[in-house]
TORNU-56518 format. One record per residue (C-alpha): x, y, z. Coordinates in pm, whole numbers, plus 50000, padded with zeros to 5 digits. Last residue first. Example, Ala and Ser with C-alpha at 12.3 -4.5 7.8 and 13.67 -1.06 7.14 Angstrom:
% residues 2
513674989450714;512304955050780;
***
This chain:
% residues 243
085573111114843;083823111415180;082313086115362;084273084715643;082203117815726;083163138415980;084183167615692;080623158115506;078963168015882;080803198315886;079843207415536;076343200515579;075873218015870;077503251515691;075333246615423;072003243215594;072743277015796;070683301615542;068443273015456;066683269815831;067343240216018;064453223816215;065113202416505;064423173616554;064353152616965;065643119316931;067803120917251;070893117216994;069643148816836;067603147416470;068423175416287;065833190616001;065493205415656;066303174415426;067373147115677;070503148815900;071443122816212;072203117916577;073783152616629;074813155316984;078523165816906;077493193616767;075843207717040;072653224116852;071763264216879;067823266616755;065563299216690;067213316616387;068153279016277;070813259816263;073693281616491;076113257116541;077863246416879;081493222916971;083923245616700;082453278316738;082713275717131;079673292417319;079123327717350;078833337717009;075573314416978;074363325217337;074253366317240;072633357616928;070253332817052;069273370817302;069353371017687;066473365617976;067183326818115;065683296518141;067143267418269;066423226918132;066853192418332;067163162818048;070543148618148;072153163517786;070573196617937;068333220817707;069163260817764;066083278817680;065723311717579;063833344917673;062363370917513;060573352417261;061433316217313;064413312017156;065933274917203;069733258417279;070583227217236;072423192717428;074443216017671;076543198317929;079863201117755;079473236217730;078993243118166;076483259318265;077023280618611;074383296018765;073593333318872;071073338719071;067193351319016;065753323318905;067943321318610;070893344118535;073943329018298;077333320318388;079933305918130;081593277018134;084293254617973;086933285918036;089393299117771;092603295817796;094813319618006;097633344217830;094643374617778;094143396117495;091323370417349;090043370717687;090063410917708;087683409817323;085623384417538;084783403617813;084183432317568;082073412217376;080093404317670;079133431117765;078063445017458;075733415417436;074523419417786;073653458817742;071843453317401;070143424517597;069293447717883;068113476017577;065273456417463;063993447817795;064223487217873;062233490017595;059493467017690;059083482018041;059223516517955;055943513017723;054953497617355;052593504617133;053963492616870;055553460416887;059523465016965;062083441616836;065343424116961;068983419816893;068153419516543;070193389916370;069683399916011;067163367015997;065793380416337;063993407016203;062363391915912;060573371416198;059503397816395;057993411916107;054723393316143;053653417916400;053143445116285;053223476716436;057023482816416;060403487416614;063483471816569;066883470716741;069923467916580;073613461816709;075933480416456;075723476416093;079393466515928;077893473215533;075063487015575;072493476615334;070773450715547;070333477715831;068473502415568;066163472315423;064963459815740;063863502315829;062453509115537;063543530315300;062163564015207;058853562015339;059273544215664;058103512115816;060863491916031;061673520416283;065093515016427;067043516916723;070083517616600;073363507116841;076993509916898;077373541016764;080263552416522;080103588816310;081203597116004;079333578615797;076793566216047;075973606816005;075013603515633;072863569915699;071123586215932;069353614815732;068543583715481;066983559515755;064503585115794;063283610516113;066573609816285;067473609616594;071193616416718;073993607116968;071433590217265;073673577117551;072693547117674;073383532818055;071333553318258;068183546018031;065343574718076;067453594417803;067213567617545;063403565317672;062713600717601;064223592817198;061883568517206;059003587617242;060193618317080;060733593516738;057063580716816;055563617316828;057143628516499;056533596516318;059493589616061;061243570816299;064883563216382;066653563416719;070713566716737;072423548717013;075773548817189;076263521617494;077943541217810;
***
């Protein structure tokens, strides 16, 4: 089971999701709470595996109350407006909520909570293990499981709900899981995170200019400021240029 606690300072929105915790065979609801405060005393003492999370609340808001923890668990957000999405995934959100929203969009919510938990205890037991790590992993698309292999991927892209893994041959899959699921999936030291919508195969960068990537199929991508340094310091390391 995946522990949860639900935050929201409206009543009937906290009972909401809180009924939807329960609707979900595979979470197990530990507490709600009606401010970020009340739940930052039991996070003290207690260990859940993830907040689902009003953004706007009177005391502190939502953004702010994950950003000042200091080993936050796997966050979910929920708000009416819209242009926080974006502020959500710059502390790596597993997902958001718009208000309204029904069954349908929290259970979406919570299958990438389930596939990221998943998979860090698959990896945590491969780490344990004597075998080296596979070249692969498996992902769903079109309703089977198929089998991408690391050296094949040119980059990866967010596309709300979904991403999109790009092929060094061209061909591209789809498939329902979070960029920060995929990023800690694939091999630290052949893929880099650029961007809170872009994963980039190292080895396919063509060349660097101010804020973007150029791939050796010509195709830029943009790279946000909070991964700029870390691309420029493993480009600098490749360089022969160095001093």
């Amino acid at each position: 089971m995946i522990t949860c606690i639900v935050i929201d300072d409206e009543p009937l929105a906290l009972k909401q999701l809180g009924s939807y915790v329960k609707k979900t065979p595979f979470l197990e609801l530990l507490g709600s709470f009606y401010s970020a405060k009340d739940s930052a005393e039991f996070l003290s003492q207690n260990t859940v595996d993830v907040i689902f999370t009003d953004i706007n609340m009177p005391d502190i808001n939502g953004m702010d109350f994950v950003k000042s923890l200091s080993k936050p668990p796997l966050v979910v957000f929920s708000t009416a407006y819209e242009e926080y999405a974006v502020e959500s995934f710059k502390v790596d959100a597993i997902d958001y909520l718009l208000k309204p929203y029904g069954y349908d969009e929290f259970l979406r919510a919570s299958t990438k909570v389930r596939q990221y938990v998943e998979w860090k205890q698959a990896a945590s037991k491969a780490e344990t293990s004597s075998t080296s790590p596979e070249g692969y992993i498996f992902v769903r698309a079109d309703n089977k499981s198929v089998k991408v292999l690391f050296d094949s991927i040119l980059y990866v892209e967010a596309m709300s709900e979904y991403i999109r893994i790009h092929f060094k041959d061209g061909t591209s899959i789809m498939t329902f899981m979070s960029v920060k699921l995929m990023a800690e999936s694939l091999p630290s030291n052949s893929f880099m995170r650029v961007h809170r919508s872009y994963i980039i195969a190292l080895d396919s960068i063509n060349n660097m200019r101010r804020n973007e990537v150029e791939l050796v199929n010509g195709r830029v991508i943009p790279v946000s400021a909070s991964y700029k340094d870390e691309l420029i310091s493993h480009i600098e390391n490749h360089s022969l240029l160095r001093h």
